[in-house]
C-alpha positions as semicolon CSV with decimal commas, in nm:
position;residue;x (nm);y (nm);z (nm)
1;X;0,000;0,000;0,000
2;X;0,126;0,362;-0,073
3;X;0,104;0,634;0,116
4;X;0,159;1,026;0,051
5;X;0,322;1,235;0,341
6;X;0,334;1,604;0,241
7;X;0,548;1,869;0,365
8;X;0,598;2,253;0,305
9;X;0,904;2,339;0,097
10;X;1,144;2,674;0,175
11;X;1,394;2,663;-0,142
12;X;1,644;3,009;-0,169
13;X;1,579;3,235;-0,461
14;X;1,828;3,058;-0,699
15;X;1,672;2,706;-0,654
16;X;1,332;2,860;-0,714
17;X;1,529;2,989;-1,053
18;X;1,564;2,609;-1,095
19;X;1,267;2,489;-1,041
20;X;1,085;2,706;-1,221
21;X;1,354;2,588;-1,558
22;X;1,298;2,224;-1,419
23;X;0,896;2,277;-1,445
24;X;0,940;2,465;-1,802
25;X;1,145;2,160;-1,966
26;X;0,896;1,866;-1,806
27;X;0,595;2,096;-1,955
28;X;0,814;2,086;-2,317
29;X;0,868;1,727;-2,282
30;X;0,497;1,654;-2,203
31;X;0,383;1,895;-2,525
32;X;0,642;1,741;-2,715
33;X;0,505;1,407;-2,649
34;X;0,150;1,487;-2,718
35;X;0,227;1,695;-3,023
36;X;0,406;1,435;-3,194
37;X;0,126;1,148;-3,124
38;X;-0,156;1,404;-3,225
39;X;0,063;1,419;-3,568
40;X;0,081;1,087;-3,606
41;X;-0,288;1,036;-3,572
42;X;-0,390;1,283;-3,842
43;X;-0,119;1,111;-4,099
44;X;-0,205;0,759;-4,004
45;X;0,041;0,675;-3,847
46;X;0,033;0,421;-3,587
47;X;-0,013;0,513;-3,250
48;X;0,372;0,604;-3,071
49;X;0,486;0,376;-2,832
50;X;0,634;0,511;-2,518
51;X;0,940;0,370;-2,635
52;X;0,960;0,562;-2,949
53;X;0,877;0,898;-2,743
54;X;1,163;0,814;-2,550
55;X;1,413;0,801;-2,802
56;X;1,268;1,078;-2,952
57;X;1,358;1,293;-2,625
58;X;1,709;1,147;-2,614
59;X;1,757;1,215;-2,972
60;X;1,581;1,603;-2,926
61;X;1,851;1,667;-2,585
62;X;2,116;1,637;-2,862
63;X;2,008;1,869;-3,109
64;X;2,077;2,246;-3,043
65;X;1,713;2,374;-3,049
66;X;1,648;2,132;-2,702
67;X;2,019;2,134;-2,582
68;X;1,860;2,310;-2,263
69;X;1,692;2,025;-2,181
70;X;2,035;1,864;-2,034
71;X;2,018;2,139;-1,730
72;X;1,760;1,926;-1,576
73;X;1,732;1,597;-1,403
74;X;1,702;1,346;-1,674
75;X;1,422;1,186;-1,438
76;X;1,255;1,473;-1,438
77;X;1,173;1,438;-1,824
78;X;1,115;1,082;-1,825
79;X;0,841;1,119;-1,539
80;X;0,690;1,382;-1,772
81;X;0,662;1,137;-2,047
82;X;0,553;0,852;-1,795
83;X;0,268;1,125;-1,711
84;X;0,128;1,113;-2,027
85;X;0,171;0,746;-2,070
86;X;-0,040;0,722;-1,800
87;X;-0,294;1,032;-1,894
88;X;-0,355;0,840;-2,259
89;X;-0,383;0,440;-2,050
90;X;-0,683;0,639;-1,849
91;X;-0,834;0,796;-2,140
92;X;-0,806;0,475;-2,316
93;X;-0,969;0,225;-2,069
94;X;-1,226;0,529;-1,972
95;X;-1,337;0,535;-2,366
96;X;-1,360;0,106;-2,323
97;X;-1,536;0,136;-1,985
98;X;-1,304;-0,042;-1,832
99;X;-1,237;0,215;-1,571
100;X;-1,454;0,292;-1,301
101;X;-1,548;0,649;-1,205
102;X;-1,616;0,940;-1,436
103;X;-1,540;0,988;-1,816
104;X;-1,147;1,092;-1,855
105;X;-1,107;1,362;-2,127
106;X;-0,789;1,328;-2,359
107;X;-0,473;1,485;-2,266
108;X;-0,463;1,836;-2,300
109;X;-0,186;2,069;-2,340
110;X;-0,005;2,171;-2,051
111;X;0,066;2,594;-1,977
112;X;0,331;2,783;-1,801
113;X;-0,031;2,933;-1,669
114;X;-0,125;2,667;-1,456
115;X;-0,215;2,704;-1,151
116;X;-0,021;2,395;-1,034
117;X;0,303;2,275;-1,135
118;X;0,499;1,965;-1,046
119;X;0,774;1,774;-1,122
120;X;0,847;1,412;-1,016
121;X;1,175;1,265;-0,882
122;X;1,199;0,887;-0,818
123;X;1,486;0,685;-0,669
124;X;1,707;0,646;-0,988
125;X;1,728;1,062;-0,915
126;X;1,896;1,001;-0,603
127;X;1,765;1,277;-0,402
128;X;1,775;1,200;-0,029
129;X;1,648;1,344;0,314
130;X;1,990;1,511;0,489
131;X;2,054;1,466;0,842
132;X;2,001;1,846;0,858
133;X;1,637;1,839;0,771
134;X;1,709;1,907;0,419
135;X;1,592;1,731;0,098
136;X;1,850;1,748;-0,123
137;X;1,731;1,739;-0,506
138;X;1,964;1,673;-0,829
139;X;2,047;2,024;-1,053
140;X;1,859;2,209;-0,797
141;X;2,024;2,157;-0,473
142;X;1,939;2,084;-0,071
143;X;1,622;2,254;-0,032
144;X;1,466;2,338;0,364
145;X;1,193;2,131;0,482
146;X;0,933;2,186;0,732
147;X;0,915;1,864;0,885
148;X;0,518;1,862;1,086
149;X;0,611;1,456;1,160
150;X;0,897;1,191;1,067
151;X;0,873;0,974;0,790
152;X;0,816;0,594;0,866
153;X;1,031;0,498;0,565
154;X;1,242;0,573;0,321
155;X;1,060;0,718;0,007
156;X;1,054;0,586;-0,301
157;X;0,970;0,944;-0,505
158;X;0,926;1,272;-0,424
159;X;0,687;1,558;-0,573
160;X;0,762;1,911;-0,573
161;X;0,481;2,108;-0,638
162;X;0,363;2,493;-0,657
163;X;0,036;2,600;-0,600
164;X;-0,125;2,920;-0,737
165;X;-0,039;3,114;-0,427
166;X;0,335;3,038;-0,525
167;X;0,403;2,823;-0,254
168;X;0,623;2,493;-0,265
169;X;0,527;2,167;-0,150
170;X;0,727;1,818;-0,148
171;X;0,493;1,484;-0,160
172;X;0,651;1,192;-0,023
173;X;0,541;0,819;-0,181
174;X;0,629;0,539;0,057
175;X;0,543;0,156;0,034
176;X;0,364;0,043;0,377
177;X;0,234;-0,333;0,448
178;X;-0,108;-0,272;0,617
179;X;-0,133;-0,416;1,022
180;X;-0,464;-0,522;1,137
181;X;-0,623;-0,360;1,401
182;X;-0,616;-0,463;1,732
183;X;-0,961;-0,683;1,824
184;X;-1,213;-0,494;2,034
185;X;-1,519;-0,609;2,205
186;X;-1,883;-0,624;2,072
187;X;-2,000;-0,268;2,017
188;X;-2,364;-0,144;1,988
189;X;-2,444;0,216;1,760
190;X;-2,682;0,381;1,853
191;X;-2,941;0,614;1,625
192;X;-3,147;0,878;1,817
193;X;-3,509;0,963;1,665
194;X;-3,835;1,121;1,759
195;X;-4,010;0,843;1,748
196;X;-3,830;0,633;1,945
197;X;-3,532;0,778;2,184
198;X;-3,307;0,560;2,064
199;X;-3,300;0,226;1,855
200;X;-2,955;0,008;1,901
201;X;-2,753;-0,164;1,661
202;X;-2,912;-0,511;1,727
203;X;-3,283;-0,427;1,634
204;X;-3,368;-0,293;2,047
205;X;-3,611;0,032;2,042
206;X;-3,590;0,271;2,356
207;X;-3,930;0,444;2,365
208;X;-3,904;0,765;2,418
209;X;-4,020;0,921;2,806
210;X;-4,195;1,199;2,629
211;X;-4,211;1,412;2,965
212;X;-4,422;1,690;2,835
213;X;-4,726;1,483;2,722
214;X;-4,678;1,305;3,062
215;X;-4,704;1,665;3,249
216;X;-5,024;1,734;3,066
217;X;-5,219;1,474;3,172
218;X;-5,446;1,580;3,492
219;X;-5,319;1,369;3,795
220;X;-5,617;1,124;3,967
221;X;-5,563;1,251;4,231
222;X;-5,610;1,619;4,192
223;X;-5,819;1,849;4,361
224;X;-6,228;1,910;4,252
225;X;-6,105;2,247;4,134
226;X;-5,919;2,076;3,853
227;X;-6,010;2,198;3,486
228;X;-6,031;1,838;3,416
229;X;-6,246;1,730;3,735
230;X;-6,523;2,060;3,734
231;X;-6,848;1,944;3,641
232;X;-7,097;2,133;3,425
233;X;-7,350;2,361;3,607
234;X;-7,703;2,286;3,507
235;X;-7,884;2,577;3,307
236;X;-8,058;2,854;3,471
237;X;-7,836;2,812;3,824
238;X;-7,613;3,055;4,026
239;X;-7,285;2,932;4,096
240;X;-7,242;2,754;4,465
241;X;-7,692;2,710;4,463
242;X;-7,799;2,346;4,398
243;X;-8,131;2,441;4,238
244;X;-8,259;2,648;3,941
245;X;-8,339;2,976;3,953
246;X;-8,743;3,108;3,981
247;X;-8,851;3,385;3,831
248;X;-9,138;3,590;3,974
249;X;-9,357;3,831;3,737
250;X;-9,496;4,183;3,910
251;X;-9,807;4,363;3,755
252;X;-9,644;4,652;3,586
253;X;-9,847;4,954;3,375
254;X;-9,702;4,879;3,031
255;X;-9,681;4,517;3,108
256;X;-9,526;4,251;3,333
257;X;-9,155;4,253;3,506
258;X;-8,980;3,956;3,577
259;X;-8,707;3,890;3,832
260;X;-8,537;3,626;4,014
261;X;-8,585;3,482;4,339
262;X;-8,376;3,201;4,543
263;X;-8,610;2,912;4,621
264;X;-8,696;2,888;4,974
């Protein structure tokens, strides 16, 4: 299993000068590469091999247009062409569905605009961790490191990327065998609801105490005063009387008056 460890990078003003020529001639290389096979399609051709692009490059470092290319890690240039080896293998088994995920779009053309630029150094590159803290890099030289934790291994590449924000970056590969984890005891999760308060792993349902529908039923009990315990008062009575209410009409000159009187 591989894993990446990533670390902030602090290079000097001159090996940002050659990084910045290392990232330029990996970005030619690539665009070299991708040129030459788009050629090739549109003639006929058939398809370049990656070991006919790598000739090619060997053959271009000796001409004078691309003697530049020999200031730079030789690694450097054959990762570039490994990364779009790789780019046209995804593209390739994305187009026969034999890759899982998305749709992978051909390779595209790569800009000194980029937001991101890397360059890749494996273990034929000899670069190495110092003693210091250091990682010293071929043609470029020992670059600071801000080491947040140790590395369990020794790597077997290195990344150096820059961001948009022009920041550097070194990504560490290393080759780990996976340990089990130790064994634990049985373990219940637990899912709270409204429904029920909780309902366990194993198929168990807590019901839920539901404490205000609980307060708002009237206790047995309670008082006669209780909302719940008053009884209705019969029609025509005063309140605290246990009898109706009699009315008594008087004689009066436009016609009769009535009023109420307690029964005796």
């Amino acid at each position: 299993m591989q894993l990446r460890y990533n670390y902030r990078l602090y290079p000097a003003l001159e090996q940002q000068q050659a990084l910045a020529r290392a990232f330029g001639c990996a970005r030619i290389v690539f665009n070299d590469g991708l040129r030459a096979r788009h050629e090739a399609r549109e003639a006929g051709l058939p398809y370049l091999t990656d070991a006919e692009l790598s000739a090619r490059l060997t053959a271009a470092k000796a001409t004078p247009e691309r003697a530049w290319l020999t200031e730079v890690s030789s690694v450097v240039l054959q990762q570039a062409l490994a990364d779009l080896n790789t780019a046209y293998r995804n593209f390739f088994a994305s187009r026969k569905r034999k890759r899982r995920g998305p749709k992978v779009a051909k390779p595209r053309f790569r800009s000194r605009k980029d937001h991101r630029q890397a360059i890749r150094f494996t273990a034929n590159a000899r670069f190495k961790v110092l003693g210091n803290g250091k990682l010293r890099l071929p043609k470029i030289g020992d670059i600071p490191v801000r080491w947040s934790r140790s590395l369990p291994c020794e790597p077997s590449s290195v990344t150096v990327i820059r961001d948009a924000a022009g920041r550097y970056f070194a990504s560490f590969v290393i080759e780990t065998t996976p340990s089990p984890l130790p064994e634990t005891g049985p373990e219940t999760g637990i899912d709270l609801g409204l429904k029920h308060f909780a309902v366990l792993s194993d198929g168990r349902k807590i019901p839920s105490p539901r404490f205000l529908r609980r307060a708002e039923k009237p206790s047995s009990a309670g008082s006669g005063n209780c909302p719940a315990k008053r009884k209705a008062r019969p029609t025509g009575t005063r309140p605290g009387s246990r009898s109706p209410v009699r009315t008594r009409e008087w004689p009066t000159h436009g016609g009769t008056s009535t009023t109420n009187s307690p029964r005796r």
